[in-house]
CHARMM internal coordinates of N, CA and C (Angstrom, degrees):
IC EDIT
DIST 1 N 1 CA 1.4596
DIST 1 CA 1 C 1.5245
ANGL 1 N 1 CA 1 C 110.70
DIST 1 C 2 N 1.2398
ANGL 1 CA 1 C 2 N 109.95
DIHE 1 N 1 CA 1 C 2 N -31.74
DIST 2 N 2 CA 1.2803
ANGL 1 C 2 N 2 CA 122.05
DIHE 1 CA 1 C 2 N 2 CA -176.51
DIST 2 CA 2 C 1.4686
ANGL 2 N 2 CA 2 C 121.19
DIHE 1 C 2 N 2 CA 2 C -58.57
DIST 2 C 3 N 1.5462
ANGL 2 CA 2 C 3 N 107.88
DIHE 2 N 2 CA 2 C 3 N -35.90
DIST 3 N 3 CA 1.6255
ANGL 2 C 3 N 3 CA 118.64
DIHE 2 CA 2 C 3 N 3 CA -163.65
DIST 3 CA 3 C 1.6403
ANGL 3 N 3 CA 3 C 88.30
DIHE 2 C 3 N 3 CA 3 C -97.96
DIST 3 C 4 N 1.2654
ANGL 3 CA 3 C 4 N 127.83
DIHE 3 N 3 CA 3 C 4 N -8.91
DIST 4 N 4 CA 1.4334
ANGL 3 C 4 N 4 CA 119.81
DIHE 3 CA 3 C 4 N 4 CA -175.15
DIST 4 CA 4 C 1.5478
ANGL 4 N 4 CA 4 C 106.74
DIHE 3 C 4 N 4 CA 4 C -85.96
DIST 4 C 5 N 0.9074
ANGL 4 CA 4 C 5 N 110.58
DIHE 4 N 4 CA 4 C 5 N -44.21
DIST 5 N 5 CA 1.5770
ANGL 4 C 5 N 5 CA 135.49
DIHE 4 CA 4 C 5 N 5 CA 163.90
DIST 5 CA 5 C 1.3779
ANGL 5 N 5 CA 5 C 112.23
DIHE 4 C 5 N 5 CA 5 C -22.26
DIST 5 C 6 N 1.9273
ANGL 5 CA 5 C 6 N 92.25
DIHE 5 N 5 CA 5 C 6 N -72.91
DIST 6 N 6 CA 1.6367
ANGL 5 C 6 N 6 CA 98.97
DIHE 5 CA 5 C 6 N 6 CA -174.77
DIST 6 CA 6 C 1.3975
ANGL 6 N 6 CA 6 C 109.36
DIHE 5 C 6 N 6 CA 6 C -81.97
DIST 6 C 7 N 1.4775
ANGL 6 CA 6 C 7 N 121.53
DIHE 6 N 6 CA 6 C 7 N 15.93
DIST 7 N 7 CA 1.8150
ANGL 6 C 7 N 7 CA 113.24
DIHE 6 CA 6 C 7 N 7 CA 175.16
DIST 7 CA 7 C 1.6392
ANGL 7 N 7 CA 7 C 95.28
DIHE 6 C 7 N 7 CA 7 C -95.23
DIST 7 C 8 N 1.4594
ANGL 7 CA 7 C 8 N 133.51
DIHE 7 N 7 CA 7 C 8 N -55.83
DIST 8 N 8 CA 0.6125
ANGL 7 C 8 N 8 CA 118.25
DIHE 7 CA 7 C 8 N 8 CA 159.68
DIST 8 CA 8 C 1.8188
ANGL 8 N 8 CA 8 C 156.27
DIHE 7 C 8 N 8 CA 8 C -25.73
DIST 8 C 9 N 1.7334
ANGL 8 CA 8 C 9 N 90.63
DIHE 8 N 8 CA 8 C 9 N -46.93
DIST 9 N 9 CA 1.6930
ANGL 8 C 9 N 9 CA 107.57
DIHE 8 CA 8 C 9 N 9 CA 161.18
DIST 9 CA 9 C 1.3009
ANGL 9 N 9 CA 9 C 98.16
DIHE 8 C 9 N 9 CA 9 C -51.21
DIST 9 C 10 N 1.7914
ANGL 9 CA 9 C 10 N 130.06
DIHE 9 N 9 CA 9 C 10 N -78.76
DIST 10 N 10 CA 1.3807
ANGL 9 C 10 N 10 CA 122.54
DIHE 9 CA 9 C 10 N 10 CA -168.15
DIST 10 CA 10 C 1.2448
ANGL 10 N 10 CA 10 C 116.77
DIHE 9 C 10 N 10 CA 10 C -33.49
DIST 10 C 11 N 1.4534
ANGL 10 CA 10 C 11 N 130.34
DIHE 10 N 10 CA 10 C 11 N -50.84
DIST 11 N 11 CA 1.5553
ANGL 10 C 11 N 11 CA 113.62
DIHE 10 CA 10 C 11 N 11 CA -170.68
DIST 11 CA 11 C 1.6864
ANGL 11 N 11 CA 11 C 120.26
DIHE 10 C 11 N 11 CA 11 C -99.15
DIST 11 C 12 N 1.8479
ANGL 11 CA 11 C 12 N 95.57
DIHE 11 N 11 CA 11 C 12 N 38.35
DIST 12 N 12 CA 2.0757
ANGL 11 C 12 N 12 CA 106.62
DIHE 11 CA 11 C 12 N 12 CA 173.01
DIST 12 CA 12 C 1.3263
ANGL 12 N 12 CA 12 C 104.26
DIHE 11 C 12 N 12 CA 12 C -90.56
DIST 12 C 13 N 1.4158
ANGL 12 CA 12 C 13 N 123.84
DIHE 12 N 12 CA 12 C 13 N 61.83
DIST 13 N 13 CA 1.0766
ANGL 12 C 13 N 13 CA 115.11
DIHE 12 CA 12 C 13 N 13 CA 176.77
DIST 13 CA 13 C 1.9091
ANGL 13 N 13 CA 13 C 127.29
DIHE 12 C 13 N 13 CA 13 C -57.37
DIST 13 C 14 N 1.2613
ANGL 13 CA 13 C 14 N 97.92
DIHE 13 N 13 CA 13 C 14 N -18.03
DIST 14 N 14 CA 1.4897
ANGL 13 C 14 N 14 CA 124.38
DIHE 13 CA 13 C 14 N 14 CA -176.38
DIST 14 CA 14 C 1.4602
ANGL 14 N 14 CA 14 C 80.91
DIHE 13 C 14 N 14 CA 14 C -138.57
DIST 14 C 15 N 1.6877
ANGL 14 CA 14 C 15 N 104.18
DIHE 14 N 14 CA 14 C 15 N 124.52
DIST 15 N 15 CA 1.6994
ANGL 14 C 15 N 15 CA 107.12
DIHE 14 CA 14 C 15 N 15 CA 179.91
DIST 15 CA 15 C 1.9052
ANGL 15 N 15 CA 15 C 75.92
DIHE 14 C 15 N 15 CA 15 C -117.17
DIST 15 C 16 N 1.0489
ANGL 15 CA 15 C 16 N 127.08
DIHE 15 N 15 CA 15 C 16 N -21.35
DIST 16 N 16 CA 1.2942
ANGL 15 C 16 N 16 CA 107.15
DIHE 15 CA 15 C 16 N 16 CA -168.10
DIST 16 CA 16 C 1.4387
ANGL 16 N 16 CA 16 C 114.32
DIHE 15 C 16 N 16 CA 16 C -77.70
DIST 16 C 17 N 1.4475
ANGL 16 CA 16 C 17 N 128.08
DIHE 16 N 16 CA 16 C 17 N 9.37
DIST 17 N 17 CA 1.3693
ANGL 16 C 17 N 17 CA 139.04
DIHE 16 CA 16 C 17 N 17 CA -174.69
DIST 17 CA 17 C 1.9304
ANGL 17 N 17 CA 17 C 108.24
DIHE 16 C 17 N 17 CA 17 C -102.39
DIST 17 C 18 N 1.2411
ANGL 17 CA 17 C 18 N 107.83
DIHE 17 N 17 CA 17 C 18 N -1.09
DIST 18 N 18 CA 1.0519
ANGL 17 C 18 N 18 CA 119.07
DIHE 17 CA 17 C 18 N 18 CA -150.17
DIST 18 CA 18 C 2.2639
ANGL 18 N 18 CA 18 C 102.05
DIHE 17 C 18 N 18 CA 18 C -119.34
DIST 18 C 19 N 1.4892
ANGL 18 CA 18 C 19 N 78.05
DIHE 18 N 18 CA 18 C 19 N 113.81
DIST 19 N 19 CA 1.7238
ANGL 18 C 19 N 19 CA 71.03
DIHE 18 CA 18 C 19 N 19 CA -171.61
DIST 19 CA 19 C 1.6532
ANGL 19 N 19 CA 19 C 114.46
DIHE 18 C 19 N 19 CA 19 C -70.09
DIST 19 C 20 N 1.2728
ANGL 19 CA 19 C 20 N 96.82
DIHE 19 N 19 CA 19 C 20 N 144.19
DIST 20 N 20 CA 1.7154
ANGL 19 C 20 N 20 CA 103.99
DIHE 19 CA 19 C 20 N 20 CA 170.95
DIST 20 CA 20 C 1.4121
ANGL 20 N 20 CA 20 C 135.01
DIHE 19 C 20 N 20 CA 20 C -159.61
DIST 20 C 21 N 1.0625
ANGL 20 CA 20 C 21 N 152.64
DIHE 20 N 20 CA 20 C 21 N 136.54
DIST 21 N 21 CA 1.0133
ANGL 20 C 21 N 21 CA 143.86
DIHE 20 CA 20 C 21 N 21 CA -177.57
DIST 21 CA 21 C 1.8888
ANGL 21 N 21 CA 21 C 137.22
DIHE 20 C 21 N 21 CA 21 C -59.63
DIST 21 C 22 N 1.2840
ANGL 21 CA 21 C 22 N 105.14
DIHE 21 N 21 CA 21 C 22 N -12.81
DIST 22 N 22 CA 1.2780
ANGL 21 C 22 N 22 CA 140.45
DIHE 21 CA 21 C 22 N 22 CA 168.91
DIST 22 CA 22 C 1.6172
ANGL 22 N 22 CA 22 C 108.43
DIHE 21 C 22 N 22 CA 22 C -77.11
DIST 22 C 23 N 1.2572
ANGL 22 CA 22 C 23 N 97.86
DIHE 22 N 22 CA 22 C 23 N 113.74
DIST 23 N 23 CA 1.8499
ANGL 22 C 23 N 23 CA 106.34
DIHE 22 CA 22 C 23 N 23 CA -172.72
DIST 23 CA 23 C 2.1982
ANGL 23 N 23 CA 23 C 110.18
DIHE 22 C 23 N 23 CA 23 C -62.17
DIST 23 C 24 N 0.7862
ANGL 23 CA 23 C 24 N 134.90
DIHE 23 N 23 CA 23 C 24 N 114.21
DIST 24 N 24 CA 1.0678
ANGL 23 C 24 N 24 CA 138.76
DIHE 23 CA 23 C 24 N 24 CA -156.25
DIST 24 CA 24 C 1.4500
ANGL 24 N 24 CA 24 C 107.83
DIHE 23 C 24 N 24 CA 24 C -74.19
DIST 24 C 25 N 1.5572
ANGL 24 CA 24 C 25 N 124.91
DIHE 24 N 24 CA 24 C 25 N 135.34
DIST 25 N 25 CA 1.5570
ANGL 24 C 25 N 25 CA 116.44
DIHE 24 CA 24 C 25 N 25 CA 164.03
DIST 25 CA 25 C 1.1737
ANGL 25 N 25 CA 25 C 145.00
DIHE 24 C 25 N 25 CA 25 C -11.85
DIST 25 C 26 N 1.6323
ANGL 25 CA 25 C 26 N 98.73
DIHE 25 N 25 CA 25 C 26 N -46.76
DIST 26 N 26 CA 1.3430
ANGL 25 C 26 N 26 CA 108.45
DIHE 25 CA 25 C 26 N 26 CA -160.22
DIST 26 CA 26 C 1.9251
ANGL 26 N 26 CA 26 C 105.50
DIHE 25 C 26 N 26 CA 26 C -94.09
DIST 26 C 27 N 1.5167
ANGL 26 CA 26 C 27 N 100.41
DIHE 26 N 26 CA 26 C 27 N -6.27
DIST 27 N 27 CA 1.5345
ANGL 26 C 27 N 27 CA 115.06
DIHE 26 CA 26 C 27 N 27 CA -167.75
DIST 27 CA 27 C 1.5737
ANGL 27 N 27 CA 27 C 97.16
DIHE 26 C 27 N 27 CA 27 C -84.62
DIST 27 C 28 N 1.2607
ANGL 27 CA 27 C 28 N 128.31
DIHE 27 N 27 CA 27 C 28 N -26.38
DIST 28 N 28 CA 1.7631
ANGL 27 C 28 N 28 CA 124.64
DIHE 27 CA 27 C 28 N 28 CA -156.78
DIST 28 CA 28 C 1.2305
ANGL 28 N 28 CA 28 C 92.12
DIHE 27 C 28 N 28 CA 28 C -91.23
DIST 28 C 29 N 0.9589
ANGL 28 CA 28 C 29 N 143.05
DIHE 28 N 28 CA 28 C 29 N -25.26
DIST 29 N 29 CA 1.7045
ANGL 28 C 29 N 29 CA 122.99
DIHE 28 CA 28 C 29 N 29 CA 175.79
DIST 29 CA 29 C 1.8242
ANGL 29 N 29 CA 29 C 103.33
DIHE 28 C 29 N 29 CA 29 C -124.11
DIST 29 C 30 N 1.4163
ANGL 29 CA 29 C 30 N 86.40
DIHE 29 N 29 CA 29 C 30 N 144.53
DIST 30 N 30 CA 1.3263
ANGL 29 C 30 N 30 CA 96.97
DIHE 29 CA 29 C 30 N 30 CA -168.72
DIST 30 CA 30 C 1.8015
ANGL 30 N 30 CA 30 C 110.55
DIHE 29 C 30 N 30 CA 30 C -89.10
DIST 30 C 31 N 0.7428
ANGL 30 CA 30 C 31 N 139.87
DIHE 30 N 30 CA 30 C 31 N -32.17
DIST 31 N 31 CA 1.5675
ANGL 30 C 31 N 31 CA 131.22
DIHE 30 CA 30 C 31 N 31 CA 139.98
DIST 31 CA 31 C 1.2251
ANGL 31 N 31 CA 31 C 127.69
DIHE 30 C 31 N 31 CA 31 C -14.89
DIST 31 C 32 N 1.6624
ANGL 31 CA 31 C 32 N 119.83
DIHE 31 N 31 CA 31 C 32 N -28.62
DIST 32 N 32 CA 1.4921
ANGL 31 C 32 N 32 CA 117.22
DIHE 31 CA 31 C 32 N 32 CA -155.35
DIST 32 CA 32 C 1.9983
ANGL 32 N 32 CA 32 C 88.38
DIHE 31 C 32 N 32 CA 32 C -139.38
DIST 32 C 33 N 1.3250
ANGL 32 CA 32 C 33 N 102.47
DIHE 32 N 32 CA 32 C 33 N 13.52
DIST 33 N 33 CA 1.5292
ANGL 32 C 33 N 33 CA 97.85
DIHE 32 CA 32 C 33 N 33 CA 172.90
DIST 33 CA 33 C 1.5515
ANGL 33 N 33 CA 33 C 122.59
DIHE 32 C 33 N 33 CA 33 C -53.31
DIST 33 C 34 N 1.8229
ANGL 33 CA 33 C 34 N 103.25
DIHE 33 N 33 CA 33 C 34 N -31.12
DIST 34 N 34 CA 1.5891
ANGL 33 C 34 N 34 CA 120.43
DIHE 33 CA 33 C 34 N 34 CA -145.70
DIST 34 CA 34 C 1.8671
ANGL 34 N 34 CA 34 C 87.25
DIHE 33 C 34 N 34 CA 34 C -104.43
DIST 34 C 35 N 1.3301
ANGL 34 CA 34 C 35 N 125.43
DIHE 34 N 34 CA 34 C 35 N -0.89
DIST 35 N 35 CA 1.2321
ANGL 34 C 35 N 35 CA 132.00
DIHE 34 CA 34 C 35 N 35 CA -164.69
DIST 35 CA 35 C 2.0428
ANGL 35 N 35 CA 35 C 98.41
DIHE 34 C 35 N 35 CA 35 C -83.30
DIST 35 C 36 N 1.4605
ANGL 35 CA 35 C 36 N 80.97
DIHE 35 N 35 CA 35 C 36 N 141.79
DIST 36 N 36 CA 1.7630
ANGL 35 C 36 N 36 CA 82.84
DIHE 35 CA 35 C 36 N 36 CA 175.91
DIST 36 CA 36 C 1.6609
ANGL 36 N 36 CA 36 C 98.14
DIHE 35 C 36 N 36 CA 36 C -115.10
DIST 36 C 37 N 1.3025
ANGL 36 CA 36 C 37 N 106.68
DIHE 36 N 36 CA 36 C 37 N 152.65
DIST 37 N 37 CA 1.4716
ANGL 36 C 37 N 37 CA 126.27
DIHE 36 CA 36 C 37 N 37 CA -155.14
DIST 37 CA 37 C 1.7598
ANGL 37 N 37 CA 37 C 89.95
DIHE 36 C 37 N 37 CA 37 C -85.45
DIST 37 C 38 N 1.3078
ANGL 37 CA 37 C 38 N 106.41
DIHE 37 N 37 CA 37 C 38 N 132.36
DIST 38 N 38 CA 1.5932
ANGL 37 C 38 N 38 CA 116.16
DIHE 37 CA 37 C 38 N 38 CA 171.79
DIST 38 CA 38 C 1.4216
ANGL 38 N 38 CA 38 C 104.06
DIHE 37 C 38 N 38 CA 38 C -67.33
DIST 38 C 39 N 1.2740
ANGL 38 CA 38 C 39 N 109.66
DIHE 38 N 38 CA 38 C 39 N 129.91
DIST 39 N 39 CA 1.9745
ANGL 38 C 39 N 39 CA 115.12
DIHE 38 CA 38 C 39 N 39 CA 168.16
DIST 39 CA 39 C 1.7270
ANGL 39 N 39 CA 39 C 103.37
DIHE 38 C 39 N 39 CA 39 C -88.92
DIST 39 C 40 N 1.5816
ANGL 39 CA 39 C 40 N 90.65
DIHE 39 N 39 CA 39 C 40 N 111.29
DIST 40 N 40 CA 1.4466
ANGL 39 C 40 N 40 CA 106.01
DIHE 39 CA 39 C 40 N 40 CA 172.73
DIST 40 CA 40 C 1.5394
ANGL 40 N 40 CA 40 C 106.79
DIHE 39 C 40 N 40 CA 40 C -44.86
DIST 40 C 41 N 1.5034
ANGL 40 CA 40 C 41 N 109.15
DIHE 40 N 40 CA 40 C 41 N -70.52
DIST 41 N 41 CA 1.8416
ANGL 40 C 41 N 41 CA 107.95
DIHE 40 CA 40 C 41 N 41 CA -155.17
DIST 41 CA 41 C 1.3916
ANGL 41 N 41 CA 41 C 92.26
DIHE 40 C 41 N 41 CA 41 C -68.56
DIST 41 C 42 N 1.0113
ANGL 41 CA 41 C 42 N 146.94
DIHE 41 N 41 CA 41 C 42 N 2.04
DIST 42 N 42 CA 1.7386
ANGL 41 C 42 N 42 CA 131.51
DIHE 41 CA 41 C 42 N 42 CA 139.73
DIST 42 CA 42 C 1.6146
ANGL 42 N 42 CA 42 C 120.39
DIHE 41 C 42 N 42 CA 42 C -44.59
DIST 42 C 43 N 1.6750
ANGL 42 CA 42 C 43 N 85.80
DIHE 42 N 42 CA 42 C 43 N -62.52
DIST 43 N 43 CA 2.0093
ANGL 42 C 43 N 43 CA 74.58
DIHE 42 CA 42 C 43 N 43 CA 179.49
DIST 43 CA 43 C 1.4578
ANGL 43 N 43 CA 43 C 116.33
DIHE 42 C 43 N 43 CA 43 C -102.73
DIST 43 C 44 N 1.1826
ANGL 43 CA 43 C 44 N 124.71
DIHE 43 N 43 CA 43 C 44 N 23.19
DIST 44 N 44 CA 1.6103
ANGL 43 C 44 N 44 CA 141.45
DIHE 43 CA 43 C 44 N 44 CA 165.11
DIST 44 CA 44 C 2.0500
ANGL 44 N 44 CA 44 C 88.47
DIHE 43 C 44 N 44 CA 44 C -69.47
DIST 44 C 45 N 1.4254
ANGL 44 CA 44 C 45 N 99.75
DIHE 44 N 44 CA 44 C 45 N -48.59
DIST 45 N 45 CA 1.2632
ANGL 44 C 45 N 45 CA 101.23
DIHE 44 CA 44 C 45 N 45 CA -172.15
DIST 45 CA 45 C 1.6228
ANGL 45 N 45 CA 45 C 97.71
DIHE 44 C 45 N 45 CA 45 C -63.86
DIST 45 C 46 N 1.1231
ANGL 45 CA 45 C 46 N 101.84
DIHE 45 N 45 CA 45 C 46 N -91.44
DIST 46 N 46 CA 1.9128
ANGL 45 C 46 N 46 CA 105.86
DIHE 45 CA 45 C 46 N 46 CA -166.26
DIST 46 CA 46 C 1.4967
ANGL 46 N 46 CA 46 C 99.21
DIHE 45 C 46 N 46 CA 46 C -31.09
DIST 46 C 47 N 1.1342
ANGL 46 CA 46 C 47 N 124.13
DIHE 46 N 46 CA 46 C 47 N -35.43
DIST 47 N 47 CA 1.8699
ANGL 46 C 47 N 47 CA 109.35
DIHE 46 CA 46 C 47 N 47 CA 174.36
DIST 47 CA 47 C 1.8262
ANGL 47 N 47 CA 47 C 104.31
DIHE 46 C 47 N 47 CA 47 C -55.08
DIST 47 C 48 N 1.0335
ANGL 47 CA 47 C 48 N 93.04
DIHE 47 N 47 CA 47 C 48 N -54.57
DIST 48 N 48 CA 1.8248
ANGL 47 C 48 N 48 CA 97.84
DIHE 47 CA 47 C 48 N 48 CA -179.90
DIST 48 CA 48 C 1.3998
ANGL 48 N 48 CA 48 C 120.82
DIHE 47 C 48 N 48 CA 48 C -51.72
DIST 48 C 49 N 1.7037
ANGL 48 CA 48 C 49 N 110.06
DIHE 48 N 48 CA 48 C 49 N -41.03
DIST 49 N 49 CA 0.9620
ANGL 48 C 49 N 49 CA 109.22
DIHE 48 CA 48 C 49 N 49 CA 179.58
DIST 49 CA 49 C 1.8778
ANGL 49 N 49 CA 49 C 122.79
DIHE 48 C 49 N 49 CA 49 C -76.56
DIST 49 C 50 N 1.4664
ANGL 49 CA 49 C 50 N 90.58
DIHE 49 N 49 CA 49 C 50 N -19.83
DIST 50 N 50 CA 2.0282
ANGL 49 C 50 N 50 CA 92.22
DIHE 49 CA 49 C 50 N 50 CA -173.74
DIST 50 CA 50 C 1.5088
ANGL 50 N 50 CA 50 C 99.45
DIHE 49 C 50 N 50 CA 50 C -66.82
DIST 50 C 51 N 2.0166
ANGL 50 CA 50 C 51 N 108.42
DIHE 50 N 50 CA 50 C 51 N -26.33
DIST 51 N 51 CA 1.5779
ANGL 50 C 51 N 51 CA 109.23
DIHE 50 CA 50 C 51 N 51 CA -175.27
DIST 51 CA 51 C 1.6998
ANGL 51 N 51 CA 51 C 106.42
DIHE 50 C 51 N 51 CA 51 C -43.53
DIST 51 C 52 N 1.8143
ANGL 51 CA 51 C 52 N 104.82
DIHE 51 N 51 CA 51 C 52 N -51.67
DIST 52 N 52 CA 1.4585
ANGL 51 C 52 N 52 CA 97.64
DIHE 51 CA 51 C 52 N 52 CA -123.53
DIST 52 CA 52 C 1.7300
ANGL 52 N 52 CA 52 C 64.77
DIHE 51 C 52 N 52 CA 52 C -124.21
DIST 52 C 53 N 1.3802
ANGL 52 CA 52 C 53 N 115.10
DIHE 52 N 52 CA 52 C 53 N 91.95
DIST 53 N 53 CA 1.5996
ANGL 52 C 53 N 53 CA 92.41
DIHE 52 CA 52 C 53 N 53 CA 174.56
DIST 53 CA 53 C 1.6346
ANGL 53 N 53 CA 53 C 105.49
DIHE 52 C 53 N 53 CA 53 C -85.59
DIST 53 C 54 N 1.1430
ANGL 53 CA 53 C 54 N 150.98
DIHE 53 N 53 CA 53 C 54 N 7.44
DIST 54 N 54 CA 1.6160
ANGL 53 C 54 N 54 CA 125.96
DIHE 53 CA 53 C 54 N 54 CA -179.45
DIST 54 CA 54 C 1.7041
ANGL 54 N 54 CA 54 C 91.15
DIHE 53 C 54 N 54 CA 54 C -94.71
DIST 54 C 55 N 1.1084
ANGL 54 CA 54 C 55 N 134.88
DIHE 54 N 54 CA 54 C 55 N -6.82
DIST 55 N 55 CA 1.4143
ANGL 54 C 55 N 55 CA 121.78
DIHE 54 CA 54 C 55 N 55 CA -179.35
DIST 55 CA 55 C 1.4383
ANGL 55 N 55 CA 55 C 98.27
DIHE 54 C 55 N 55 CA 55 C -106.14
DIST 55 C 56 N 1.2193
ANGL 55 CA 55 C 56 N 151.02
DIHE 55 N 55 CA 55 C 56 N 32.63
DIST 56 N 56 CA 2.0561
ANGL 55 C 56 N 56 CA 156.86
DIHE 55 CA 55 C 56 N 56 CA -171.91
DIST 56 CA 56 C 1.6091
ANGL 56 N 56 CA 56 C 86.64
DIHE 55 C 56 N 56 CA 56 C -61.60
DIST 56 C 57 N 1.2063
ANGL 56 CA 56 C 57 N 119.58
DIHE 56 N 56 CA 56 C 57 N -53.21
DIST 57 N 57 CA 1.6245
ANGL 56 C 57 N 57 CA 106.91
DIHE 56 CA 56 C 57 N 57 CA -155.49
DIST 57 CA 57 C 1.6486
ANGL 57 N 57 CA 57 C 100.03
DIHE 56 C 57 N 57 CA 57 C -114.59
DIST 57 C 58 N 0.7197
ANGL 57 CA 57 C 58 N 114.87
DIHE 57 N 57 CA 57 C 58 N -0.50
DIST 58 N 58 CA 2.0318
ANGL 57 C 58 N 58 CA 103.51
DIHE 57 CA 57 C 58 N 58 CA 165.77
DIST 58 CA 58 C 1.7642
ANGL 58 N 58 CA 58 C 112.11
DIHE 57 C 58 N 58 CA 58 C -63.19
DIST 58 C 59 N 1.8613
ANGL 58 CA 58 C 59 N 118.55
DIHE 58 N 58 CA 58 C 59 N -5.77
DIST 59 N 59 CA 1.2483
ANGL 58 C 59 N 59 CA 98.36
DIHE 58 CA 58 C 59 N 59 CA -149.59
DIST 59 CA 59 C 1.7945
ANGL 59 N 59 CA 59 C 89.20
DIHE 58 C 59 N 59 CA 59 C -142.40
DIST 59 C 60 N 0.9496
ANGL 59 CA 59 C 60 N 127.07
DIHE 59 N 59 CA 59 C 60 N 99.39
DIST 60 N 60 CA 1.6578
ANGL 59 C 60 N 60 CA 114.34
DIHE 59 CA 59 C 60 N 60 CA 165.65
DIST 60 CA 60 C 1.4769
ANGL 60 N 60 CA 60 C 140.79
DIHE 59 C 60 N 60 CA 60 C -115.94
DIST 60 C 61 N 1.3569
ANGL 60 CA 60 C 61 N 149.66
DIHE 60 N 60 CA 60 C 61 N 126.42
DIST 61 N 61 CA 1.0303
ANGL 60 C 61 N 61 CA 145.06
DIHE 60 CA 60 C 61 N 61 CA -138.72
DIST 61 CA 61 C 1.3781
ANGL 61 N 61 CA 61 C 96.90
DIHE 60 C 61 N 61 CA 61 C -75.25
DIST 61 C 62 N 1.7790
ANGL 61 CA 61 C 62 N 128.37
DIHE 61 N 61 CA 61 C 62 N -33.47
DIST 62 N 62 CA 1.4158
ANGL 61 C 62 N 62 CA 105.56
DIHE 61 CA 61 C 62 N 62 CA -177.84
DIST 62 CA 62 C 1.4898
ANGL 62 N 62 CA 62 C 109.85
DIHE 61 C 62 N 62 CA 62 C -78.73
DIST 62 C 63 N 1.1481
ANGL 62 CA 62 C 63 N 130.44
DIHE 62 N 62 CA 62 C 63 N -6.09
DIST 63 N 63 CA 1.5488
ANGL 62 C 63 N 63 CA 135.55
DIHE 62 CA 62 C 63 N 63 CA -171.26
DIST 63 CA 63 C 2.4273
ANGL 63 N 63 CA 63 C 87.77
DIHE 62 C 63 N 63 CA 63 C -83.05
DIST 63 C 64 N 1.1242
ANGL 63 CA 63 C 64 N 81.99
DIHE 63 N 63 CA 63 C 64 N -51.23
DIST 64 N 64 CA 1.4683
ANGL 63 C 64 N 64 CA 63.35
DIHE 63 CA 63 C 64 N 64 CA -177.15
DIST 64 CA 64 C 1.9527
ANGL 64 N 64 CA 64 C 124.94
DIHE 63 C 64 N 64 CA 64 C -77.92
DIST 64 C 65 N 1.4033
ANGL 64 CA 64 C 65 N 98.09
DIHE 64 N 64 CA 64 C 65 N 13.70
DIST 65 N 65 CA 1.4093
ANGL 64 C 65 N 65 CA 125.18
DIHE 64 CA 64 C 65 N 65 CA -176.74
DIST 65 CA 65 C 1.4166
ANGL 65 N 65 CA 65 C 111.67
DIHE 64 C 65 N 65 CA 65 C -93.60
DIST 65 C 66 N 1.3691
ANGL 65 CA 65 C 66 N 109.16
DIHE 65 N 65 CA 65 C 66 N -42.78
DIST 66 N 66 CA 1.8394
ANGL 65 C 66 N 66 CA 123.37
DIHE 65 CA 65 C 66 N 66 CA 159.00
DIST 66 CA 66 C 1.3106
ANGL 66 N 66 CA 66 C 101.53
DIHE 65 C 66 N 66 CA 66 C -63.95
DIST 66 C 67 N 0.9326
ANGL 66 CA 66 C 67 N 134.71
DIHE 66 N 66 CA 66 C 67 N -83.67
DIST 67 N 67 CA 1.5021
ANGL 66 C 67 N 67 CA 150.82
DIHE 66 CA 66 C 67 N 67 CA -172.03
DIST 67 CA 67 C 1.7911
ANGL 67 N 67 CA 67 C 83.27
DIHE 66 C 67 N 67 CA 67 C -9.55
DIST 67 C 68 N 0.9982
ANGL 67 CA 67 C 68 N 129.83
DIHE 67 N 67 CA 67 C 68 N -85.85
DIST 68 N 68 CA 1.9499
ANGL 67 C 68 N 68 CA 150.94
DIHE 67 CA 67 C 68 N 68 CA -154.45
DIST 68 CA 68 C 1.0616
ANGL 68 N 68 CA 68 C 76.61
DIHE 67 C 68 N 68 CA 68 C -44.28
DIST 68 C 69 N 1.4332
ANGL 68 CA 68 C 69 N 129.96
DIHE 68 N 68 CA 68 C 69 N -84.84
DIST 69 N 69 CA 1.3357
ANGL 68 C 69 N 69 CA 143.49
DIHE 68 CA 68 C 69 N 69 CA -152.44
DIST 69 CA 69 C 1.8731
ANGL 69 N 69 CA 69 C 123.79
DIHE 68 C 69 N 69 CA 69 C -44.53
DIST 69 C 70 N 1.0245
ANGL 69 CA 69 C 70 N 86.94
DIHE 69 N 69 CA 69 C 70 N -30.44
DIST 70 N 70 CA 1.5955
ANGL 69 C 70 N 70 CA 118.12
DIHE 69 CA 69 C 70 N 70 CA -176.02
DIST 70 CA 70 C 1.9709
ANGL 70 N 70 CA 70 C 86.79
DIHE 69 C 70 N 70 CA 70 C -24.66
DIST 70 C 71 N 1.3680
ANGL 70 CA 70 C 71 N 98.22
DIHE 70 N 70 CA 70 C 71 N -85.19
DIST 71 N 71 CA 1.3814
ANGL 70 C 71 N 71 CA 118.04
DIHE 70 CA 70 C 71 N 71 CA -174.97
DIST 71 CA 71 C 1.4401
ANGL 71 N 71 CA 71 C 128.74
DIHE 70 C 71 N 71 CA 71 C -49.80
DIST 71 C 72 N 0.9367
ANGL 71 CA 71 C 72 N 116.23
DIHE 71 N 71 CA 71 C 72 N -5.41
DIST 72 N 72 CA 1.8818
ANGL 71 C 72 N 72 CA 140.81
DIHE 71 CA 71 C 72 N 72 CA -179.67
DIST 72 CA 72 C 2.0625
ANGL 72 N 72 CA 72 C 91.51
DIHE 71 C 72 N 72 CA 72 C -61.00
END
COOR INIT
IC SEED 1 N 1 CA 1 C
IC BUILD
């Protein structure tokens, strides 16, 4: 159950779309209610990409966003 768990975590790219019973970050303070949640594998990417700049566009997070979807 455990390893199903954490496959799932990897692909919450938007955890706030995702129902749960656990009151969410952005819900406990009211200042940051109207706040939209940063998508990690967005800037996991641009980190990757400042690495390796002659490869910036061989690689994109929505291309690997189709890819998942494929099978739906």
């Amino acid at each position: 159950m455990k390893n199903k768990k954490n496959s799932q975590e990897k692909w919450m790219d938007q955890p706030d779309e995702y129902k749960s019973s656990n009151e969410s970050i952005l819900d406990k303070f009211e200042d940051e209610q109207m706040t939209d949640p940063i998508p990690l594998e967005e800037l996991k990417q641009q980190a990757q990409d400042e690495k390796n700049k002659r490869h910036t566009k061989s690689s994109s997070s929505s291309e690997k966003y189709d890819r998942r979807n494929e099978g739906l």
